[in-house]
TIVEXPA-540660 format. One record per residue: residue in three letters; x, y, z of N, C-alpha, C, CB in turn. Coordinates in nm, 2 decimals. Glycine has a CB too. Layout:
ALA,X,Y,Z,X,Y,Z,X,Y,Z,X,Y,Z
...
***
This chain:
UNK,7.99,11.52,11.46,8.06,11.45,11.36,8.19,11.40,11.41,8.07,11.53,11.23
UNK,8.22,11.27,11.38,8.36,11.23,11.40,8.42,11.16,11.31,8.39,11.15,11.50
UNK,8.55,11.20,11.29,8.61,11.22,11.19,8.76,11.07,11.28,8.64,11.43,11.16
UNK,8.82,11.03,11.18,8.92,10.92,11.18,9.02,10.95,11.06,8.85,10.76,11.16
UNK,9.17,10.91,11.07,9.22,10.95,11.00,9.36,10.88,11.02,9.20,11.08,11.00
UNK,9.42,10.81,10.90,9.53,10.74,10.88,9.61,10.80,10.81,9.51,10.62,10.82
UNK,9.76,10.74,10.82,9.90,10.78,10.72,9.95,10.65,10.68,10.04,10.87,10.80
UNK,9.97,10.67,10.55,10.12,10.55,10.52,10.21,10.64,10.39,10.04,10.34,10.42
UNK,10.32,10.54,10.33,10.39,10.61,10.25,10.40,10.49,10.15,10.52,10.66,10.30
UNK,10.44,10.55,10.00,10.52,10.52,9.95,10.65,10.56,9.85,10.46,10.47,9.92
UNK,10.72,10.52,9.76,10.82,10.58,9.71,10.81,10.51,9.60,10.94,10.58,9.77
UNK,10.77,10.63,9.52,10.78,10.58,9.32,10.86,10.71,9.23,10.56,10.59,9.22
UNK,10.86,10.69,9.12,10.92,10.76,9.01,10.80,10.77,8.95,11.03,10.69,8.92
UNK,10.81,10.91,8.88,10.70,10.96,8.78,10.77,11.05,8.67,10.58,11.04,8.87
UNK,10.71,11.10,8.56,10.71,11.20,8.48,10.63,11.27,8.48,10.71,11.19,8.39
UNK,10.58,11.39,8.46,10.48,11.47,8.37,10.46,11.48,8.22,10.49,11.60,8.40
UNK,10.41,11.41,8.17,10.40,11.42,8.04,10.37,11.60,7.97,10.28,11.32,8.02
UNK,10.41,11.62,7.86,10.36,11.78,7.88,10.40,11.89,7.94,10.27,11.79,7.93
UNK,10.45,11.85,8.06,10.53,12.00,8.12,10.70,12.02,8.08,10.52,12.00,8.33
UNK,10.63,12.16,8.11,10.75,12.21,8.05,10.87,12.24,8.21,10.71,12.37,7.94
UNK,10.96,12.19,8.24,11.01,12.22,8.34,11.07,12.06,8.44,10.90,12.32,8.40
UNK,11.17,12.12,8.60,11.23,12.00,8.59,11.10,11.85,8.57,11.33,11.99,8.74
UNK,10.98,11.90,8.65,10.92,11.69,8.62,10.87,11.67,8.52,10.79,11.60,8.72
UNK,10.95,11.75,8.43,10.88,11.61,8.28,10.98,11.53,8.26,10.84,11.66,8.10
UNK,11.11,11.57,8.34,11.18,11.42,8.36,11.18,11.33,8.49,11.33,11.45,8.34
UNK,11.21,11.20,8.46,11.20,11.11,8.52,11.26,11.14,8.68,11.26,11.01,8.45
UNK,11.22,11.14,8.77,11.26,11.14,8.93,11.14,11.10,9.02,11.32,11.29,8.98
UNK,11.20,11.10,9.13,11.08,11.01,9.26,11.05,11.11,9.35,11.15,10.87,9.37
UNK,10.98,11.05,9.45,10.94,11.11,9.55,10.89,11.00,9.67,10.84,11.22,9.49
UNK,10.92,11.04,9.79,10.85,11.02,9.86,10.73,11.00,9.93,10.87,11.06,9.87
UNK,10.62,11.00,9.90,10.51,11.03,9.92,10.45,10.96,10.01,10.46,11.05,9.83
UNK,10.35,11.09,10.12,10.29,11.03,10.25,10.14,11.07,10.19,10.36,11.10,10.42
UNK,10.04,10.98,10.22,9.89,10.98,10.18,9.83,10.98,10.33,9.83,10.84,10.07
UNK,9.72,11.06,10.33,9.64,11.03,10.45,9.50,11.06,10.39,9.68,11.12,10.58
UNK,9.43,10.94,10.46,9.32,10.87,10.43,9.22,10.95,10.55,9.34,10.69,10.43
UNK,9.11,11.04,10.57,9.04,11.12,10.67,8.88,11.05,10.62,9.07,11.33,10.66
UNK,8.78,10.96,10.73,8.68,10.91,10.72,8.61,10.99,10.89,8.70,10.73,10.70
UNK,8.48,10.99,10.79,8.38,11.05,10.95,8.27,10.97,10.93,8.31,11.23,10.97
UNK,8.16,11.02,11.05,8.03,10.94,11.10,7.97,10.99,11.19,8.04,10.81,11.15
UNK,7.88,11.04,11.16,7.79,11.08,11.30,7.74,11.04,11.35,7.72,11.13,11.31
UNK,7.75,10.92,11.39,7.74,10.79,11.49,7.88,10.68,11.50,7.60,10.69,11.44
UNK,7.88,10.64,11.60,7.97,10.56,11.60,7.93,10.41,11.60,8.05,10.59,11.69
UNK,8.00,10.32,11.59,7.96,10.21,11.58,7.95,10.14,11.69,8.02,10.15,11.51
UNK,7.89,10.03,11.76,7.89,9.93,11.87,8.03,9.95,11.97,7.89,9.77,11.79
UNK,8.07,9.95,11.89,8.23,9.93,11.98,8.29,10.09,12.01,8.39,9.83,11.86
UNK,8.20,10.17,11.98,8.26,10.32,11.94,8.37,10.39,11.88,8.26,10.39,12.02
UNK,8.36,10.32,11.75,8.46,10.31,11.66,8.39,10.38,11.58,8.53,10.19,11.62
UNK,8.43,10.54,11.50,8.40,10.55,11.31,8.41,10.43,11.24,8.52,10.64,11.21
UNK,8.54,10.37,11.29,8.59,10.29,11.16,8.77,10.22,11.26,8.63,10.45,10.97
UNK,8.78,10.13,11.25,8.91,10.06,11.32,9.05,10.12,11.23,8.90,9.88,11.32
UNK,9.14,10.19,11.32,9.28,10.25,11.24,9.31,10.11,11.13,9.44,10.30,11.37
UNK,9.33,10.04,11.21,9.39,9.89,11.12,9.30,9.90,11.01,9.36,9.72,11.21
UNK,9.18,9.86,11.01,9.12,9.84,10.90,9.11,9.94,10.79,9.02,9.80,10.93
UNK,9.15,10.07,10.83,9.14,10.18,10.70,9.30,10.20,10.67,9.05,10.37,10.74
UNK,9.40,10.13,10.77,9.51,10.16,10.73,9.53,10.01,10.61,9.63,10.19,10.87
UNK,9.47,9.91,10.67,9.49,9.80,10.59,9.44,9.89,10.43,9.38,9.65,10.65
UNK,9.34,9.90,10.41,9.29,9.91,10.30,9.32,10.03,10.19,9.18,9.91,10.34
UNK,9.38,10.13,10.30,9.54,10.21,10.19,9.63,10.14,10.20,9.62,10.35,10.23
UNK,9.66,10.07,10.26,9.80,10.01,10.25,9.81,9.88,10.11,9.84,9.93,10.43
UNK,9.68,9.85,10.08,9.67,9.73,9.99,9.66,9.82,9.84,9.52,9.61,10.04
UNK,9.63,9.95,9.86,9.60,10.04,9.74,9.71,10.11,9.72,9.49,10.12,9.75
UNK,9.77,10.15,9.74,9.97,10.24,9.72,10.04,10.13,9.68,10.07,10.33,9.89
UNK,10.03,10.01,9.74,10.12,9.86,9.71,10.11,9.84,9.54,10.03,9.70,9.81
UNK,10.03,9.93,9.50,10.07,9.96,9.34,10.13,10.04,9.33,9.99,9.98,9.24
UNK,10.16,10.14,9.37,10.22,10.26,9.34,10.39,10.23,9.40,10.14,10.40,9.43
UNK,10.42,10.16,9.52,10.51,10.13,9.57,10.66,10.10,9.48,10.45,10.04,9.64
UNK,10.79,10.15,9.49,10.86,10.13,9.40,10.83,10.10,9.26,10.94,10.07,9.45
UNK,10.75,10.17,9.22,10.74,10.15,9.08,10.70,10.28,8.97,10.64,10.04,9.06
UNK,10.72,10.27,8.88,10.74,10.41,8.75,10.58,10.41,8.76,10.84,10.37,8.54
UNK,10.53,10.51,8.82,10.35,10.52,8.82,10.33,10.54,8.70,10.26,10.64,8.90
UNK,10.40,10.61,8.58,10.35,10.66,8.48,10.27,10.50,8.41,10.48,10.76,8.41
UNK,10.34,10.39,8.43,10.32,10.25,8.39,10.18,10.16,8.42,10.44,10.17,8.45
UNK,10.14,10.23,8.53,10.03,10.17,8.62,9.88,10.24,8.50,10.05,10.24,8.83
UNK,9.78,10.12,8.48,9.71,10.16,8.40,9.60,10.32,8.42,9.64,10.04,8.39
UNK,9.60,10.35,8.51,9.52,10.50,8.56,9.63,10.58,8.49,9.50,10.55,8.75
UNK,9.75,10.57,8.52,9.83,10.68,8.52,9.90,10.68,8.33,9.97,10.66,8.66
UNK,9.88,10.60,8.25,9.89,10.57,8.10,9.73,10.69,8.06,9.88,10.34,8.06
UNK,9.68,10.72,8.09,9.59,10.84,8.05,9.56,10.93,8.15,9.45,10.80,8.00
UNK,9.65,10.96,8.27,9.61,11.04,8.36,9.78,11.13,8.42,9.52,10.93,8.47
UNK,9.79,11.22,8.39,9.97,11.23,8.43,9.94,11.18,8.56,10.07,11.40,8.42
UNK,10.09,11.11,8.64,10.05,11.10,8.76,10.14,11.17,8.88,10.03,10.97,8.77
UNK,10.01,11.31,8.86,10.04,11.40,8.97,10.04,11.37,9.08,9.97,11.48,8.99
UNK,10.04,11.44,9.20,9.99,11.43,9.34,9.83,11.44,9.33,10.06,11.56,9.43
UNK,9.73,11.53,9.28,9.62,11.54,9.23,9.54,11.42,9.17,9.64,11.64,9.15
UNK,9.59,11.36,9.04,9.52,11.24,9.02,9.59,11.10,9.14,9.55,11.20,8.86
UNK,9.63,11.12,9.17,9.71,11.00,9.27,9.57,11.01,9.39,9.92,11.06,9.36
UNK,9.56,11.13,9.46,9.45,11.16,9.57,9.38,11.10,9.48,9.40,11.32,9.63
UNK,9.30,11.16,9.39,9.16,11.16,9.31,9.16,10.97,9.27,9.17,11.29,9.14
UNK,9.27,10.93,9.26,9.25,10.76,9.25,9.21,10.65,9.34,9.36,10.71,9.24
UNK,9.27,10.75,9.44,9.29,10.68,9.62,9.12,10.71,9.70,9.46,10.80,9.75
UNK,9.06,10.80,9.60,8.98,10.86,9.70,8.84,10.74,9.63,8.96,11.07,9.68
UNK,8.86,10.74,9.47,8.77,10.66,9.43,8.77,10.54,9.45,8.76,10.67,9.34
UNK,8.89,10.47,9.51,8.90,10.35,9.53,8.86,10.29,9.65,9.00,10.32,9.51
UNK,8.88,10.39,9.75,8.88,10.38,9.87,8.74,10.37,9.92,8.94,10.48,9.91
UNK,8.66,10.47,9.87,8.50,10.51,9.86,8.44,10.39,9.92,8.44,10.55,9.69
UNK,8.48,10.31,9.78,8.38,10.16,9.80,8.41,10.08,9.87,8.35,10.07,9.69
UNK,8.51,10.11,9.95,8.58,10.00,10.05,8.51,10.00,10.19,8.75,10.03,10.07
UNK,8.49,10.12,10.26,8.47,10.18,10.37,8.33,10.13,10.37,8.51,10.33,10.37
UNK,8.30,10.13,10.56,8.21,10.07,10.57,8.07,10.20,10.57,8.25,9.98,10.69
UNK,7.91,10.13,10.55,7.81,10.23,10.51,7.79,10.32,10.57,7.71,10.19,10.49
UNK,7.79,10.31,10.76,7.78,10.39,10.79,7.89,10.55,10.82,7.73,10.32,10.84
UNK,8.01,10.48,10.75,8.12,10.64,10.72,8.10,10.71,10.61,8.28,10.60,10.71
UNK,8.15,10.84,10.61,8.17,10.88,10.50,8.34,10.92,10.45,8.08,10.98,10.50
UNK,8.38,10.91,10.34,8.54,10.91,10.32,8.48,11.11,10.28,8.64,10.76,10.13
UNK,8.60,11.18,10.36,8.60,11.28,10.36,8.69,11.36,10.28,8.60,11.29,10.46
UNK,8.82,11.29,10.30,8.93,11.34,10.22,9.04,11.27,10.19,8.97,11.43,10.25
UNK,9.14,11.27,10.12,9.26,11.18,10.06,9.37,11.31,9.95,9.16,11.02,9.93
UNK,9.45,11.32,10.13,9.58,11.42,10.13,9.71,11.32,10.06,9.63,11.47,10.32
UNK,9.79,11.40,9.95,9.89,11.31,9.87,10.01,11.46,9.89,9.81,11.23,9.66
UNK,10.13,11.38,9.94,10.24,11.50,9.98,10.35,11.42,9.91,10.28,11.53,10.16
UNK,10.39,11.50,9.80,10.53,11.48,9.73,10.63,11.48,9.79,10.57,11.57,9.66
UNK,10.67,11.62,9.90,10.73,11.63,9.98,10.70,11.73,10.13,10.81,11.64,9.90
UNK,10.76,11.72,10.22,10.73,11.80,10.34,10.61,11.94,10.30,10.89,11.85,10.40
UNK,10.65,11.96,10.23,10.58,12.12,10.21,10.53,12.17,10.11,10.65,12.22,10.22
UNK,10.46,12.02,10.04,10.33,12.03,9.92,10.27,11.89,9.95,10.39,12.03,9.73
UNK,10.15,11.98,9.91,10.00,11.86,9.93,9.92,11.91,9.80,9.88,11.88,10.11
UNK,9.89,11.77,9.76,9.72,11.81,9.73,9.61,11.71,9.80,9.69,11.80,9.56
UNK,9.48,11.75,9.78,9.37,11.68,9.87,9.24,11.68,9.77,9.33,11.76,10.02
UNK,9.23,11.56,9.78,9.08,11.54,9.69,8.95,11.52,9.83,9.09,11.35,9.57
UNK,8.83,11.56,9.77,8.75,11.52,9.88,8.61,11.57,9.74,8.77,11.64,10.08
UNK,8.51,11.52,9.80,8.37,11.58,9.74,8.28,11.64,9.77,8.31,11.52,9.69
***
């Protein structure tokens, strides 16, 4: 099996709706996403999957998230927007993007240096 795997960032503001503690107020973060695709074959060129083209295709999906109050963005108006649903958004979006013969493995979302969460199925 081979496995491929991209980073990008962005920087938004969020709330927690519901919690009790500091993020149910308004503040930002950082955040670095990494996008991990495999294949047990490779393609013609012996590529999983071209960095460009899976970095393109997170990069065109956080470009919502990008300086802006997530809580505003329509997923995140019924979804608080954790690190947890943020992965779990990126992972479903991503899914259908990627070409047939990969599989999307996982979609790491880091608040800051020394928290993650990771969606995968």
């Amino acid at each position: 099996m081979y496995k491929v795997s991209v980073s990008s960032s962005f920087s938004g503001a969020h709330f927690l709706r519901e919690y009790k503690g500091k993020c149910e107020s308004l503040h930002g973060h950082n955040w670095r996403v990494q996008v991990t695709v495999s294949a047990g074959e490779l393609d013609s060129l012996g590529l999983v999957m071209d960095f460009g083209d899976l970095k393109k295709i997170l990069n065109e999906l956080i470009e919502e998230f990008d300086h802006r109050l997530l809580n505003e963005h329509d997923y995140f108006k019924t979804h608080n927007p954790t690190s947890e649903h943020i992965a779990y958004f990126l992972f479903t979006n991503i899914k259908t993007k990627i070409p047939r013969h990969c599989r999307l493995d996982e979609i790491k979302v880091w608040e800051k240096d020394t928290s993650c969460a990771t969606y995968h199925e």
